[in-house]
C-alpha atoms as one frame of an Amber mdcrd trajectory, in Angstrom:
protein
  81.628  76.519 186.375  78.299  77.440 184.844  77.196  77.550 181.276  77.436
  80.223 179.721  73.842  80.601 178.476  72.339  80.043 182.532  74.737  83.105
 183.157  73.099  85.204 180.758  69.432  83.584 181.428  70.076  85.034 185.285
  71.771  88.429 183.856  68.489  88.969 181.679  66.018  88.123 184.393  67.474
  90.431 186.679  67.993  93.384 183.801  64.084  92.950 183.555  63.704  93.252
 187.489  65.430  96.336 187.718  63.412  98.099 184.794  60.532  97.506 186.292
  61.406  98.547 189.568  62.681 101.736 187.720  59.181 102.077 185.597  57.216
 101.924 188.815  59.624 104.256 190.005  59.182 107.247 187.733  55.174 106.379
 187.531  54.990 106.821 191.411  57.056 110.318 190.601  54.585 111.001 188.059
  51.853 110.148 189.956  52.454 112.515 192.411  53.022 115.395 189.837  49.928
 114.548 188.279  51.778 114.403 184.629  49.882 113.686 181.814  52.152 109.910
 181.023  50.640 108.724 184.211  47.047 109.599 183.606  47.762 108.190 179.582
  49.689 104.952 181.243  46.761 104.295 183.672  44.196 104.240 180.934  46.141
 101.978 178.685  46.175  99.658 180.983  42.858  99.613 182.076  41.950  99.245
 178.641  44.499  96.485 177.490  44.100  94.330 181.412  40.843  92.678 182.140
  38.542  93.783 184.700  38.089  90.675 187.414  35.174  92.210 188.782  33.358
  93.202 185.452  30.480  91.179 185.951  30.146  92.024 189.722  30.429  95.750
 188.807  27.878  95.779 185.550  25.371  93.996 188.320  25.698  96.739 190.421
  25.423  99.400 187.771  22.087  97.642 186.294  20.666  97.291 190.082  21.320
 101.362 190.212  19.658 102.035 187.608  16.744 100.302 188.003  16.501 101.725
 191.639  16.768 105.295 189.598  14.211 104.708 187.133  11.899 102.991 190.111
  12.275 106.401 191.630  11.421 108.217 188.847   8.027 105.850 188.305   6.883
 106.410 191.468   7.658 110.074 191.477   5.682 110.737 188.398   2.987 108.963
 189.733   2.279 110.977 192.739   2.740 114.075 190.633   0.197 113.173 188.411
């Protein structure tokens, strides 16, 4: 027979499974209501999770902007 404590180890793991599956759940519901908790739970995590393409996407917004202000330079220039 098996120990008590494995028992409760596999119990717990699976309790933890099935709220999760439940939490995505009711965010997918919530999703497609467009409620308020699922625009508040999308931010948190955003916030709290890190970004693994932060330095790929602050690259991008620094080449943008220079391409914006390059267009500005040369727009003043034939203006003036």
């Amino acid at each position: 027979m098996h120990d008590p404590s494995t028992l409760m180890s596999y119990l717990v793991l699976w309790l933890i499974i099935i709220v999760l599956f439940y939490l995505f759940y009711k965010l997918t519901v919530w999703a497609r209501k467009r409620k308020k908790a699922a625009y508040i739970f999308g931010a948190a995590v955003q916030m709290f999770l890190p970004d693994p393409y932060a330095e790929r996407t602050i690259k991008i917004v620094q080449e943008k902007k220079a391409e914006v202000k390059k267009r500005q330079q040369g727009i003043g220039t034939v203006k003036d």
